[in-house]
C-alpha positions as CSV (number, residue, x, y, z in Angstrom):
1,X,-1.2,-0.8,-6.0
2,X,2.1,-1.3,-3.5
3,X,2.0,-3.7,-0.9
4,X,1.3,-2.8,2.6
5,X,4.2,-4.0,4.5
6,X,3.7,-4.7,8.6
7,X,6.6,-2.4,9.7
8,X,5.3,0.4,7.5
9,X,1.8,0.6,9.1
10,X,3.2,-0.3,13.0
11,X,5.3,2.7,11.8
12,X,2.1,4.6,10.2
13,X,-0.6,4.2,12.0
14,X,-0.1,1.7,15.2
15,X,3.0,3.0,17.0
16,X,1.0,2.8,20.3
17,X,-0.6,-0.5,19.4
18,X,1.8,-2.8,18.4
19,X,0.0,-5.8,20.2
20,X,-3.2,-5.1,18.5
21,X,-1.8,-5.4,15.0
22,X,-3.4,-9.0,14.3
23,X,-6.8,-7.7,15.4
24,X,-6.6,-4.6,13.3
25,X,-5.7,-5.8,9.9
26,X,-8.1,-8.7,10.2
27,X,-11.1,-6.5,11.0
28,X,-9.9,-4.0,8.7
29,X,-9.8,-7.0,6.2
30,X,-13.3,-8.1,7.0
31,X,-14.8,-4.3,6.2
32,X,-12.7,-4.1,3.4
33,X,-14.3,-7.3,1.7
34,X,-17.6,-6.5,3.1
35,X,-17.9,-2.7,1.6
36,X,-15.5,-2.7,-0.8
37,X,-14.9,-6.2,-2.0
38,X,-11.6,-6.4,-1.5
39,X,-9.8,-9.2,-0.2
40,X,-6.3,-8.6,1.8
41,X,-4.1,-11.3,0.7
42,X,-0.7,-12.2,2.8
43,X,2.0,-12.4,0.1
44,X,5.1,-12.6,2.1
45,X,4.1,-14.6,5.6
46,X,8.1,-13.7,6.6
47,X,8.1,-9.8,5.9
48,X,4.3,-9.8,7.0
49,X,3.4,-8.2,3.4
50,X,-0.4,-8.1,2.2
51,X,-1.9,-6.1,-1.1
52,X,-5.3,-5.7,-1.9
53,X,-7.1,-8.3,-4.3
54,X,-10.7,-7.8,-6.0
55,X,-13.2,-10.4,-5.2
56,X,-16.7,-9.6,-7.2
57,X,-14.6,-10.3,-10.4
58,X,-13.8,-6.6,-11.6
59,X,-10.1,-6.1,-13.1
60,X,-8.2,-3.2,-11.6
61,X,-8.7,-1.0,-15.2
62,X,-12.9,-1.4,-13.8
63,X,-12.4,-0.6,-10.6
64,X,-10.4,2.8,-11.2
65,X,-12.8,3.8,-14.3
66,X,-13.4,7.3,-13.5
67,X,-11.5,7.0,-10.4
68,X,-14.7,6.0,-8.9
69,X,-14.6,2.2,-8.7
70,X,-14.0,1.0,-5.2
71,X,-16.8,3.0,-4.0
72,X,-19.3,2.4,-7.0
73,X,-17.7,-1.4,-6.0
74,X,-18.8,-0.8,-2.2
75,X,-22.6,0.0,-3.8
76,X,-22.4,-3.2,-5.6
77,X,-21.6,-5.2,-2.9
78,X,-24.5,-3.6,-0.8
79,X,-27.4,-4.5,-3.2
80,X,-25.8,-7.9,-3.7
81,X,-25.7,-8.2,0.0
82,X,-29.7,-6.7,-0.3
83,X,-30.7,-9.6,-3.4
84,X,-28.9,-12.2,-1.0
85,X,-30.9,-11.7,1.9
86,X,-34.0,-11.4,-0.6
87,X,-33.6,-15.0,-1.6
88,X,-32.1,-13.7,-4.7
89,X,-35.2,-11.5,-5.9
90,X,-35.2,-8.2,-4.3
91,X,-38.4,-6.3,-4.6
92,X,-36.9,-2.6,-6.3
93,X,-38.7,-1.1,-3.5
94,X,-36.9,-2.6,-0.9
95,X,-34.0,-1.9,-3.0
96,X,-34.1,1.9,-3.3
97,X,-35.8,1.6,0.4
98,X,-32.7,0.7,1.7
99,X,-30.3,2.9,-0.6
100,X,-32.6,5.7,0.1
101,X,-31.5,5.9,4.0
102,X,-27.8,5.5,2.6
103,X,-28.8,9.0,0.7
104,X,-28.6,7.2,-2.7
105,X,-31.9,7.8,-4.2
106,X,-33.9,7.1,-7.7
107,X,-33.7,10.2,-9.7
108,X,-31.4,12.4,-8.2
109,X,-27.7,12.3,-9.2
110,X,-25.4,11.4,-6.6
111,X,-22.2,13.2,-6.0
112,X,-20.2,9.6,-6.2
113,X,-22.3,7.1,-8.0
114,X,-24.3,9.3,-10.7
115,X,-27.6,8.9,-11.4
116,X,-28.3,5.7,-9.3
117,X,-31.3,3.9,-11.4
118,X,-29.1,4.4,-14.3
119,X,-26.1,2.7,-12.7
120,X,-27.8,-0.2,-11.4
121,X,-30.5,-0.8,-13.9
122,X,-28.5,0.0,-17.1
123,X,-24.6,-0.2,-16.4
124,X,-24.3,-2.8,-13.9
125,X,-27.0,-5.0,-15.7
126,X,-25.0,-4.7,-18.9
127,X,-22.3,-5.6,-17.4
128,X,-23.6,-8.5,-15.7
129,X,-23.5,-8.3,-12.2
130,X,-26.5,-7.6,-11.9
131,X,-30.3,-8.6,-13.7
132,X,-33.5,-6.8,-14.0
133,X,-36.9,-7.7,-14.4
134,X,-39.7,-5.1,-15.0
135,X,-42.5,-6.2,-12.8
């Protein structure tokens, strides 16, 4: 990934809002971590150049598997964010209660994330992010 550089995106996308470029890229940073885990990073304070840095631990080559990572990456963080609130045991119910009204349902494949039980029972368990008890 390049690094976003300040005059590029006043250039891009803030030409008439020049004196809300702190707000912007620090609420854009906060949704970015939130949904995407992603954490912008300030890597030249001078120049005002920031890049993108993972921050639930997956390496670049997991998050573009199948060119699908950062938004099977945005799922993760939502059922973490789900177990969190849960005390760290979330009921599956509530769990596919909640991804149900998000249109990711138990059973039927979805056009992003495949077949959703599969992903976070089998994949995401295997690869550790997640556990799973059978009740």
């Amino acid at each position: 990934m390049e690094p976003l550089i300040k005059a590029e995106v006043l250039n891009s996308f803030l030409q008439d809002y020049q004196d809300y470029f702190l707000v912007v890229p620090n609420q854009a940073s906060e949704y970015l971590q939130l949904v995407f885990g992603l954490e912008v990073k300030d890597v030249g304070p001078s120049e005002h150049t920031y890049i993108l840095v993972p921050t639930l631990g997956l390496t670049l080559k997991e998050m573009l598997r199948d060119g699908q990572g950062l938004p099977k990456a945005g799922l993760l963080v939502v059922n973490l964010c789900l177990i969190t609130v849960e005390d760290n045991r979330a009921p599956t119910e509530e769990i596919w209660g909640a991804l149900s009204r998000m249109g990711v349902c138990p059973g039927r494949k979805h056009y992003i994330y495949g077949e959703p039980r599969e992903l976070l029972t089998q994949v995401w368990v295997w690869e550790v992010y997640l556990e799973y008890q059978v009740s």
